[in-house]
N, C-alpha and C positions, 0 to 999 in steps of 0.2 A: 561595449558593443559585442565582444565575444558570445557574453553571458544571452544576449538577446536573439543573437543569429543563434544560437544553439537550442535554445528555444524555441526558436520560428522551426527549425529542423524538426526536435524532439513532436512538434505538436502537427505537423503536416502529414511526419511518417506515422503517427501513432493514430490519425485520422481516417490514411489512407488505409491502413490495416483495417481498420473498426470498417471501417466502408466496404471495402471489396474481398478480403482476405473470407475463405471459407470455413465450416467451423472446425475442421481440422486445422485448418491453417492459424485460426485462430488459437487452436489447443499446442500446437508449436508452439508460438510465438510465447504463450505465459511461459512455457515449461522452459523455454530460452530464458526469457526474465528471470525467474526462479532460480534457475543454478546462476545466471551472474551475482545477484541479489544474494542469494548463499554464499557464493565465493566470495565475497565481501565481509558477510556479517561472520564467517568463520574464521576471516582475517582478523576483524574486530575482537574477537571473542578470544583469539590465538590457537584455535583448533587449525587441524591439518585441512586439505580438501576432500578428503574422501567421500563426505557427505554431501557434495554438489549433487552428484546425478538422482542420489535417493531421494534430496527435494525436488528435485526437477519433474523425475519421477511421479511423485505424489502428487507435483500439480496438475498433472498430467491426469492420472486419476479421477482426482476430484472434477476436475475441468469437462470430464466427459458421465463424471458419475448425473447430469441432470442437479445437483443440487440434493441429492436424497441422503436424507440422516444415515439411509445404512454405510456410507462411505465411514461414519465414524467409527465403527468395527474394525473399519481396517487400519483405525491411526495406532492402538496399542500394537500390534504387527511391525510397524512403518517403525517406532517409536525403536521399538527392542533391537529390531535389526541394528537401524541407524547406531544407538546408544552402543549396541553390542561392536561393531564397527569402529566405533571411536574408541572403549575402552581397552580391545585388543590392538591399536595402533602404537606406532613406538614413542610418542608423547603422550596418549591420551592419558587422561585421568576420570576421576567418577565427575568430577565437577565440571569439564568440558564433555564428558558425554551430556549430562544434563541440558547444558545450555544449546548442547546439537541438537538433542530433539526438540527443544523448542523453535528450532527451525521450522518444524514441520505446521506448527499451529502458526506460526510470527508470518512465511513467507508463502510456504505452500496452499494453505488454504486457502489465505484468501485471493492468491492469483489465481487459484484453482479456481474456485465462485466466481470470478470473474469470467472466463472463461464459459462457467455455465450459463453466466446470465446473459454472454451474449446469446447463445449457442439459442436459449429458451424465447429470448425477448429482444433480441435484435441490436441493433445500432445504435439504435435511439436510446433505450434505457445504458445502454453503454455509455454513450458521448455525455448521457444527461449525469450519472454519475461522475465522472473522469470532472467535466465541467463544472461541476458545483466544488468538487476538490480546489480545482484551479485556480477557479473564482473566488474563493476564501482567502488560496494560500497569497492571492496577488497582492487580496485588499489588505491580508494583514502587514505583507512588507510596505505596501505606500503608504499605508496609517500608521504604523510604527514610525516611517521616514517624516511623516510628515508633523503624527502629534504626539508619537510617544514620551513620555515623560518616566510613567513607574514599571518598573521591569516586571513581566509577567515570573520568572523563574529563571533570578540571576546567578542561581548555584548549577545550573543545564546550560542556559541558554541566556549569557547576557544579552544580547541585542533584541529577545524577542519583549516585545510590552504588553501593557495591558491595553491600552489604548489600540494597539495593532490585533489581539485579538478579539476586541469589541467589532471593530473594524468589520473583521474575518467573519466573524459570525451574521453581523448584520447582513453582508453583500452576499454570503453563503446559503441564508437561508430566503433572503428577500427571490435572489435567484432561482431558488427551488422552489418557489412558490408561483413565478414570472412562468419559468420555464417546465416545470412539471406537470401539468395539464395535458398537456401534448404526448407524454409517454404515460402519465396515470393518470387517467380520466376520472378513474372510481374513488380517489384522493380527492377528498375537501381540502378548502385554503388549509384550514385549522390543520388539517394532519399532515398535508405538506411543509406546511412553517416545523411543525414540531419534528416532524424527519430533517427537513436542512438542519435543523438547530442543532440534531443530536449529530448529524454527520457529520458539521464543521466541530463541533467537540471532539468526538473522538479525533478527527484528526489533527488538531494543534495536541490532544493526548501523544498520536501517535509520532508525532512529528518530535516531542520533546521526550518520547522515551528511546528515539533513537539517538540526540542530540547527548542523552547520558550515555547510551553503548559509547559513544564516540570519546566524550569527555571520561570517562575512566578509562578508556585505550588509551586518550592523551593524542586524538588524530584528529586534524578538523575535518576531513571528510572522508567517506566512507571507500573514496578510491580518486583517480584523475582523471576517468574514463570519460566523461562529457564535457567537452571545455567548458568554462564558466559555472558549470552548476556540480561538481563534486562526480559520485558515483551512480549504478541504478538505483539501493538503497534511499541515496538523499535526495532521489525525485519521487520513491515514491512510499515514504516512511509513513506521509498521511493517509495516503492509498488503502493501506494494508489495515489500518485500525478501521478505515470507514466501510469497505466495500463486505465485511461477513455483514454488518448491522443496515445496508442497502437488501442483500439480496435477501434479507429473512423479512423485511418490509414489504419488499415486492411478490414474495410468496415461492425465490429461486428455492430456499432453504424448503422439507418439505418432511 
Protein backbone atom coordinates (compact mmCIF):
# COMPACT_ATOMS: atom_id res chain seq x y z
CA UNK A 1 0.00 0.00 0.00
CA UNK A 2 2.90 2.30 0.89
CA UNK A 3 4.53 1.48 -2.45
CA UNK A 4 1.20 2.59 -4.28
CA UNK A 5 0.22 5.80 -2.32
CA UNK A 6 3.61 6.92 -3.16
CA UNK A 7 3.22 6.57 -6.37
CA UNK A 8 -0.25 8.09 -6.64
CA UNK A 9 1.87 11.21 -4.94
CA UNK A 10 5.13 10.94 -7.07
CA UNK A 11 2.74 10.94 -10.44
CA UNK A 12 0.11 13.75 -9.42
CA UNK A 13 3.08 16.12 -8.26
CA UNK A 14 5.06 15.33 -11.36
CA UNK A 15 1.84 16.16 -13.42
CA UNK A 16 0.88 19.07 -11.82
CA UNK A 17 4.49 20.56 -12.49
CA UNK A 18 4.40 19.33 -16.37
CA UNK A 19 0.90 21.17 -16.32
CA UNK A 20 1.28 24.47 -14.72
CA UNK A 21 4.90 25.05 -13.60
CA UNK A 22 6.62 27.66 -16.00
CA UNK A 23 9.71 27.10 -18.00
CA UNK A 24 11.79 28.29 -15.60
CA UNK A 25 10.15 26.59 -13.06
CA UNK A 26 10.47 23.90 -15.00
CA UNK A 27 14.42 24.35 -15.36
CA UNK A 28 14.33 24.35 -11.37
CA UNK A 29 12.67 21.59 -10.77
CA UNK A 30 15.27 19.21 -13.24
CA UNK A 31 18.20 20.93 -11.83
CA UNK A 32 16.56 20.03 -8.16
CA UNK A 33 16.39 16.35 -9.59
CA UNK A 34 19.86 16.41 -10.91
CA UNK A 35 21.69 17.21 -7.76
CA UNK A 36 19.46 14.73 -5.64
CA UNK A 37 19.95 11.95 -8.37
CA UNK A 38 23.97 13.01 -8.12
CA UNK A 39 23.82 12.81 -4.54
CA UNK A 40 22.93 9.55 -4.71
CA UNK A 41 24.81 8.07 -7.64
CA UNK A 42 28.05 9.71 -5.87
CA UNK A 43 26.97 7.78 -2.78
CA UNK A 44 26.91 4.72 -5.10
CA UNK A 45 30.07 5.36 -6.80
CA UNK A 46 31.69 6.27 -3.08
CA UNK A 47 32.74 9.79 -4.22
CA UNK A 48 32.32 12.89 -1.92
CA UNK A 49 29.38 15.49 -2.68
CA UNK A 50 31.16 17.99 -4.05
CA UNK A 51 29.87 17.36 -7.37
CA UNK A 52 26.16 17.80 -6.70
CA UNK A 53 25.66 21.40 -7.60
CA UNK A 54 28.11 21.20 -10.89
CA UNK A 55 25.37 18.54 -12.22
CA UNK A 56 22.66 20.41 -11.05
CA UNK A 57 24.34 23.15 -12.76
CA UNK A 58 24.78 21.53 -16.06
CA UNK A 59 21.24 20.71 -16.12
CA UNK A 60 20.43 23.81 -15.80
CA UNK A 61 22.34 24.73 -18.74
CA UNK A 62 21.36 22.29 -21.04
CA UNK A 63 17.71 22.62 -20.02
CA UNK A 64 17.64 26.14 -21.12
CA UNK A 65 20.35 25.70 -23.97
CA UNK A 66 16.88 24.87 -26.52
CA UNK A 67 18.49 21.50 -27.26
CA UNK A 68 21.47 22.87 -29.51
CA UNK A 69 24.67 20.70 -30.15
CA UNK A 70 26.58 23.74 -29.23
CA UNK A 71 25.95 22.95 -25.41
CA UNK A 72 28.37 20.11 -26.27
CA UNK A 73 31.41 22.48 -26.28
CA UNK A 74 30.68 23.17 -23.01
CA UNK A 75 30.68 19.47 -21.47
CA UNK A 76 34.73 19.07 -22.00
CA UNK A 77 34.67 22.63 -19.66
CA UNK A 78 31.91 20.86 -17.26
CA UNK A 79 33.94 17.62 -17.35
CA UNK A 80 37.65 19.15 -16.28
CA UNK A 81 36.31 21.32 -13.77
CA UNK A 82 34.19 18.59 -12.19
CA UNK A 83 37.14 15.75 -12.56
CA UNK A 84 39.64 18.57 -11.46
CA UNK A 85 37.29 19.05 -8.23
CA UNK A 86 37.22 15.46 -7.45
CA UNK A 87 40.79 14.59 -7.90
CA UNK A 88 41.92 17.60 -5.56
CA UNK A 89 39.53 16.46 -2.76
CA UNK A 90 40.75 14.51 0.22
CA UNK A 91 39.61 11.11 -0.95
CA UNK A 92 39.35 11.65 -4.58
CA UNK A 93 41.18 9.42 -6.79
CA UNK A 94 41.76 9.48 -10.88
CA UNK A 95 39.09 6.61 -10.84
CA UNK A 96 36.39 8.46 -8.97
CA UNK A 97 37.06 11.55 -10.87
CA UNK A 98 36.16 9.52 -13.89
CA UNK A 99 33.17 8.07 -12.92
CA UNK A 100 32.24 11.95 -11.53
CA UNK A 101 32.19 13.07 -14.83
CA UNK A 102 30.14 10.65 -16.09
CA UNK A 103 27.70 12.11 -14.03
CA UNK A 104 27.36 14.82 -16.39
CA UNK A 105 26.52 12.67 -19.55
CA UNK A 106 24.43 9.78 -16.99
CA UNK A 107 22.20 12.59 -15.13
CA UNK A 108 22.64 16.06 -16.39
CA UNK A 109 21.80 15.73 -19.84
CA UNK A 110 19.33 14.03 -20.10
CA UNK A 111 17.21 15.98 -17.37
CA UNK A 112 18.65 18.74 -19.00
CA UNK A 113 16.75 17.69 -22.73
CA UNK A 114 14.02 17.17 -20.62
CA UNK A 115 13.69 20.30 -19.64
CA UNK A 116 14.19 21.65 -23.20
CA UNK A 117 11.62 19.60 -24.69
CA UNK A 118 9.21 20.78 -22.54
CA UNK A 119 10.37 24.35 -22.75
CA UNK A 120 10.07 23.74 -26.98
CA UNK A 121 7.15 21.41 -27.21
CA UNK A 122 5.03 21.70 -24.22
CA UNK A 123 3.23 19.27 -22.00
CA UNK A 124 2.03 17.03 -24.03
CA UNK A 125 5.33 15.68 -25.69
CA UNK A 126 6.35 15.72 -22.07
CA UNK A 127 3.59 13.60 -20.39
CA UNK A 128 3.70 11.42 -23.68
CA UNK A 129 7.36 10.65 -23.08
CA UNK A 130 7.28 10.25 -19.03
CA UNK A 131 4.05 7.96 -19.94
CA UNK A 132 5.27 5.49 -22.39
CA UNK A 133 8.27 5.12 -19.70
CA UNK A 134 5.58 4.33 -17.14
CA UNK A 135 3.73 2.24 -19.26
CA UNK A 136 6.51 -0.27 -20.05
CA UNK A 137 7.95 -0.07 -16.57
CA UNK A 138 4.37 -1.24 -15.03
CA UNK A 139 3.70 -3.99 -17.65
CA UNK A 140 7.09 -5.43 -17.12
CA UNK A 141 6.56 -5.76 -13.25
CA UNK A 142 2.90 -7.43 -13.68
CA UNK A 143 4.32 -9.72 -16.59
CA UNK A 144 7.18 -10.69 -14.77
CA UNK A 145 4.60 -11.23 -11.56
CA UNK A 146 2.39 -12.89 -13.57
CA UNK A 147 4.44 -15.03 -16.35
CA UNK A 148 7.91 -14.76 -15.67
CA UNK A 149 9.55 -17.85 -15.89
CA UNK A 150 13.47 -17.09 -17.42
CA UNK A 151 15.43 -14.43 -15.93
CA UNK A 152 16.10 -11.62 -18.31
CA UNK A 153 19.85 -10.74 -16.41
CA UNK A 154 20.10 -12.89 -13.20
CA UNK A 155 23.86 -11.62 -12.62
CA UNK A 156 22.05 -7.41 -12.30
CA UNK A 157 18.80 -8.09 -11.60
CA UNK A 158 17.26 -11.43 -10.44
CA UNK A 159 13.70 -10.73 -10.30
CA UNK A 160 13.51 -8.91 -13.70
CA UNK A 161 12.49 -11.74 -16.84
CA UNK A 162 12.17 -12.15 -19.92
CA UNK A 163 8.68 -12.51 -20.19
CA UNK A 164 8.21 -9.17 -18.07
CA UNK A 165 10.32 -7.41 -20.64
CA UNK A 166 8.46 -8.79 -23.74
CA UNK A 167 5.53 -7.49 -21.67
CA UNK A 168 7.33 -4.03 -21.37
CA UNK A 169 7.89 -3.59 -24.73
CA UNK A 170 4.73 -4.66 -26.11
CA UNK A 171 2.45 -2.33 -23.78
CA UNK A 172 5.36 0.50 -24.37
CA UNK A 173 5.46 0.66 -27.76
CA UNK A 174 1.53 -0.40 -28.60
CA UNK A 175 1.10 2.82 -26.26
CA UNK A 176 3.18 5.15 -28.44
CA UNK A 177 1.71 4.27 -31.19
CA UNK A 178 -2.26 4.67 -29.41
CA UNK A 179 -1.09 7.81 -27.93
CA UNK A 180 1.55 9.49 -30.19
CA UNK A 181 -0.73 10.93 -32.91
CA UNK A 182 -1.74 13.48 -30.67
CA UNK A 183 1.82 15.03 -29.91
CA UNK A 184 3.29 13.76 -33.38
CA UNK A 185 1.14 14.12 -36.06
CA UNK A 186 3.97 13.94 -38.76
CA UNK A 187 4.81 10.32 -37.31
CA UNK A 188 3.43 7.35 -39.17
CA UNK A 189 2.22 4.17 -37.15
CA UNK A 190 5.45 2.39 -38.62
CA UNK A 191 7.74 5.13 -37.01
CA UNK A 192 5.97 5.52 -33.87
CA UNK A 193 6.05 1.63 -33.22
CA UNK A 194 9.81 1.75 -33.94
CA UNK A 195 10.32 4.88 -31.56
CA UNK A 196 8.22 3.12 -28.60
CA UNK A 197 10.32 -0.04 -29.46
CA UNK A 198 13.53 1.62 -29.08
CA UNK A 199 12.45 3.70 -25.97
CA UNK A 200 11.27 0.80 -23.98
CA UNK A 201 14.83 -0.79 -24.92
CA UNK A 202 16.81 1.74 -23.85
CA UNK A 203 15.06 1.96 -20.89
CA UNK A 204 15.06 -1.74 -19.32
CA UNK A 205 19.06 -1.03 -20.68
CA UNK A 206 18.88 1.92 -18.39
CA UNK A 207 17.08 0.48 -15.70
CA UNK A 208 19.64 -2.71 -15.46
CA UNK A 209 22.80 -0.52 -15.73
CA UNK A 210 21.67 1.05 -12.68
CA UNK A 211 20.60 -2.11 -11.01
CA UNK A 212 24.58 -3.02 -11.50
CA UNK A 213 25.83 0.48 -9.93
CA UNK A 214 23.75 -0.66 -7.13
CA UNK A 215 24.78 -4.54 -6.98
CA UNK A 216 28.64 -3.74 -7.05
CA UNK A 217 27.89 -1.06 -4.13
CA UNK A 218 26.12 -4.10 -2.54
CA UNK A 219 22.87 -1.59 -1.81
CA UNK A 220 19.52 -2.46 -2.94
CA UNK A 221 18.44 0.89 -3.42
CA UNK A 222 19.79 4.04 -4.53
CA UNK A 223 18.68 5.80 -1.11
CA UNK A 224 15.09 5.74 1.25
CA UNK A 225 13.98 8.98 0.15
CA UNK A 226 10.36 7.72 -1.31
CA UNK A 227 8.65 5.27 0.65
CA UNK A 228 8.07 2.10 -1.10
CA UNK A 229 10.00 2.92 -4.25
CA UNK A 230 13.82 3.35 -3.23
CA UNK A 231 15.62 6.79 -4.19
CA UNK A 232 15.34 9.63 -7.21
CA UNK A 233 17.78 7.49 -9.05
CA UNK A 234 15.61 4.22 -8.97
CA UNK A 235 12.37 6.12 -10.40
CA UNK A 236 14.12 7.38 -12.80
CA UNK A 237 17.11 5.21 -14.14
CA UNK A 238 14.80 4.29 -17.24
CA UNK A 239 14.23 7.96 -17.81
CA UNK A 240 17.64 8.98 -18.28
CA UNK A 241 18.70 6.26 -21.01
CA UNK A 242 15.24 7.13 -23.03
CA UNK A 243 14.59 10.79 -22.95
CA UNK A 244 18.42 11.91 -25.11
CA UNK A 245 16.99 9.18 -27.96
CA UNK A 246 13.13 11.02 -27.45
CA UNK A 247 14.22 14.46 -27.81
CA UNK A 248 16.73 13.73 -31.10
CA UNK A 249 13.40 12.01 -32.53
CA UNK A 250 11.32 14.75 -31.92
CA UNK A 251 13.86 17.17 -33.63
CA UNK A 252 14.66 18.83 -29.35
CA UNK A 253 18.39 17.85 -30.21
CA UNK A 254 19.47 20.19 -33.24
Amino acid sequence: MTRVLSGIVMAAVALAAILFLPSAGIRILVSVIAALAAHEYFKIIGAGSGGIFGVAFFAWVVSGSGGSTQMLALIPVAAIILAGAMSLSRNGTGHLAVLSVFSLVYISIPLGLLGALHAEYGWRATVLLIATVAVSDSLQFYSGRLFGRRPLAPAISPKKTIEGAVGGILAGTLFMVVAGPVVLPSFSSVQLAMLGFVMVLLGIVGDLFESRLKREANVKDSSSLIPGHGGVLDRIDALLFVTPAFAIAVGVVR
